[in-house]
C-alpha positions in Angstrom: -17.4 -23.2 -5.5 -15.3 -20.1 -6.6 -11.6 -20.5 -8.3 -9.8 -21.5 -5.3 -12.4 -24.2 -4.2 -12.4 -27.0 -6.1 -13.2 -29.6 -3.1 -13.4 -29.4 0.4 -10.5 -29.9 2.6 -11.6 -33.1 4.4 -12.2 -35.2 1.3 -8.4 -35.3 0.9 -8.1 -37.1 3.9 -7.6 -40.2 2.5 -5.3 -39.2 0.4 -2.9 -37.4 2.8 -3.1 -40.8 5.0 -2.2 -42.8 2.1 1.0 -40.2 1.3 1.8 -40.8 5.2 1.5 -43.9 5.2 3.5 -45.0 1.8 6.4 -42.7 3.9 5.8 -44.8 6.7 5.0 -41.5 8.8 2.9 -42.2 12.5 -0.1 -39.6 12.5 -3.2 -38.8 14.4 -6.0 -37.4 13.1 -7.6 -35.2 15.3 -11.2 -33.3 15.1 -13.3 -30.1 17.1 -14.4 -33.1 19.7 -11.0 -33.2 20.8 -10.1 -31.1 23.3 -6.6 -29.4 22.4 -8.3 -29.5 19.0 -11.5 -27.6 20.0 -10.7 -24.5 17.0 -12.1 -26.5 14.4 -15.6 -26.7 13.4 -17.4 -30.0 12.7 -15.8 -31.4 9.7 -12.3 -29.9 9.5 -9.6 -32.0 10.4 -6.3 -31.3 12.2 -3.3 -34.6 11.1 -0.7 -34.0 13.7 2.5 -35.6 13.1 4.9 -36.0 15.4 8.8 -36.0 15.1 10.3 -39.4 15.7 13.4 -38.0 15.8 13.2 -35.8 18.9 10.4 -35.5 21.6 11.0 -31.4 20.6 7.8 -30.3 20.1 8.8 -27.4 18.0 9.5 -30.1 15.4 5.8 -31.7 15.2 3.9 -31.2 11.7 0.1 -30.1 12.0 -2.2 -30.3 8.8 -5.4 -28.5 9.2 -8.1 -29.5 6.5 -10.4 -26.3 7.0 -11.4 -23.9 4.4 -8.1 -24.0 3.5 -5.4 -26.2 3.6 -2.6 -25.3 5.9 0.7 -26.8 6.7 2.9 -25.9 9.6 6.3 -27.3 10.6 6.7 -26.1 14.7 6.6 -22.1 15.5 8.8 -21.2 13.0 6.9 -22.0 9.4 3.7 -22.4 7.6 1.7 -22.1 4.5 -1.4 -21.9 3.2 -3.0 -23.6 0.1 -6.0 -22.8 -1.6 -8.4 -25.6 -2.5 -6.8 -26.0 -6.0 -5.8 -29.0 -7.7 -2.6 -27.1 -8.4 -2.3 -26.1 -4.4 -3.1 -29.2 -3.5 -0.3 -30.6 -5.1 1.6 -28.6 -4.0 1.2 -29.3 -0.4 2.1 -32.7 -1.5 5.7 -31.9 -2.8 5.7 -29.9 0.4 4.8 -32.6 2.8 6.8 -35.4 1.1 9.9 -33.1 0.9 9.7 -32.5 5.0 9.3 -36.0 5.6 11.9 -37.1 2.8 14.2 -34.5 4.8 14.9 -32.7 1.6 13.0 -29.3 2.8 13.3 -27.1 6.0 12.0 -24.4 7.4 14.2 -21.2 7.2 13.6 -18.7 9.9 15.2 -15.2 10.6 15.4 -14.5 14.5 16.9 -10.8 15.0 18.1 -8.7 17.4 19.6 -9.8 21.1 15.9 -11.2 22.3 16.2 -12.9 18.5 12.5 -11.9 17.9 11.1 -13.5 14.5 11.5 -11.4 11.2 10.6 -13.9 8.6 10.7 -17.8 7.5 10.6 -19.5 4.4 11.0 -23.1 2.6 14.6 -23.8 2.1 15.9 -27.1 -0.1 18.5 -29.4 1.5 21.1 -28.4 -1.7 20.3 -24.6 -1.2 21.2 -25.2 2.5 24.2 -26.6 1.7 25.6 -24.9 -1.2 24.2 -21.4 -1.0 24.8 -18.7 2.0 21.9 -17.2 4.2 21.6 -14.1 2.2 21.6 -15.9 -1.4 19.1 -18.0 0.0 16.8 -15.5 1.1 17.3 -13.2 -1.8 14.1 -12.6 -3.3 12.4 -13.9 -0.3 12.3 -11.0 2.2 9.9 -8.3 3.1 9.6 -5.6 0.3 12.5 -3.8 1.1 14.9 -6.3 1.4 17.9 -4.0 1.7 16.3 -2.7 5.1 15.8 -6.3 5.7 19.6 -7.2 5.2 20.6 -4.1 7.0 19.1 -5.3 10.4 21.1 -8.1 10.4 23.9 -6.3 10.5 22.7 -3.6 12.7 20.5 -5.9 15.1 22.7 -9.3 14.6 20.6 -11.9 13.6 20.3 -15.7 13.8 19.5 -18.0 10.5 18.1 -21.4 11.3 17.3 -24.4 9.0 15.4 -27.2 10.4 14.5 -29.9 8.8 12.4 -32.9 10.0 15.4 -34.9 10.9 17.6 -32.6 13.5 20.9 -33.9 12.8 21.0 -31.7 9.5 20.0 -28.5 11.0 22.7 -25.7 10.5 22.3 -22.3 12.0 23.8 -19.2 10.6 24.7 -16.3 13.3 25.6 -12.6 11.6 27.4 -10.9 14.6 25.9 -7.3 15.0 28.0 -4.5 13.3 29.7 -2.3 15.8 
């Protein structure tokens, strides 16, 4: 194994089921036999979670457990972990903090067909303390004057989601005339 394989993804299985289950989260575990599930080889693993709080779909959590670890919350957000003890954990703090509702997913959508121009983790005291632009200070694209300048040119949307709906907020930046 090189520096960021330390295990393979699978053999964490039982560990991400035991987090689920001590946050008494419903999961499936799905593998390449299944049919919606047919992207992944032999032994990698896909945990779909879905949102008991709306049938929204946009709002399920998928795992995969491939040569990486990967975490994705709807359309809008995902990450990647290396096979690190350090990744791995993480992904844990991740996970627990969507579940525990105390992490969401912080998109950009810009422009009047509000196309995607970024996402990022956002915590639930950021969210509610902090505006849209402190929050995604440091978190943009390279240039992230250019960045801040097509939300005022383009108009933009800012939307936090978090596992439980009812604490979404969305930010709207009317476009500068």
């Amino acid at each position: 194994m090189n520096e960021f394989y330390e295990f393979e993804s699978w053999d964490k299985l039982d560990e991400i089921r035991l987090i689920l289950n001590r946050l008494n989260v419903r999961y499936v575990v799905h593998r390449h036999d299944d049919e919606e599930f047919s992207y992944l080889n032999d032994n990698e693993i896909c945990v779909k979670i879905p949102n008991p709080y709306t049938d929204d779909t946009n709002r399920t959590v998928f795992i995969d457990l491939q040569d990486e670890i990967s975490l994705f919350f709807g359309a809008e957000w995902h990450a990647h972990y290396y096979l690190t003890e350090e990744d791995y954990r993480e992904f844990c703090e991740t996970l627990s903090g969507f579940m525990k509702n105390e992490l969401c997913s912080a998109a950009v959508f810009i422009g009047e067909d509000l196309h995607w121009g970024g996402s990022m983790l956002a915590d639930r005291k950021s969210v509610s303390e902090k505006s849209a632009e402190e929050i995604f200070a440091g978190n943009t694209p390279s240039d992230a004057n250019d960045f801040k300048q097509s939300w005022e040119e383009k108009g933009a949307e800012v939307r936090f989601r978090f596992w439980n709906p009812k604490d979404d907020k969305m930010v709207v930046f009317e476009r500068k005339r």
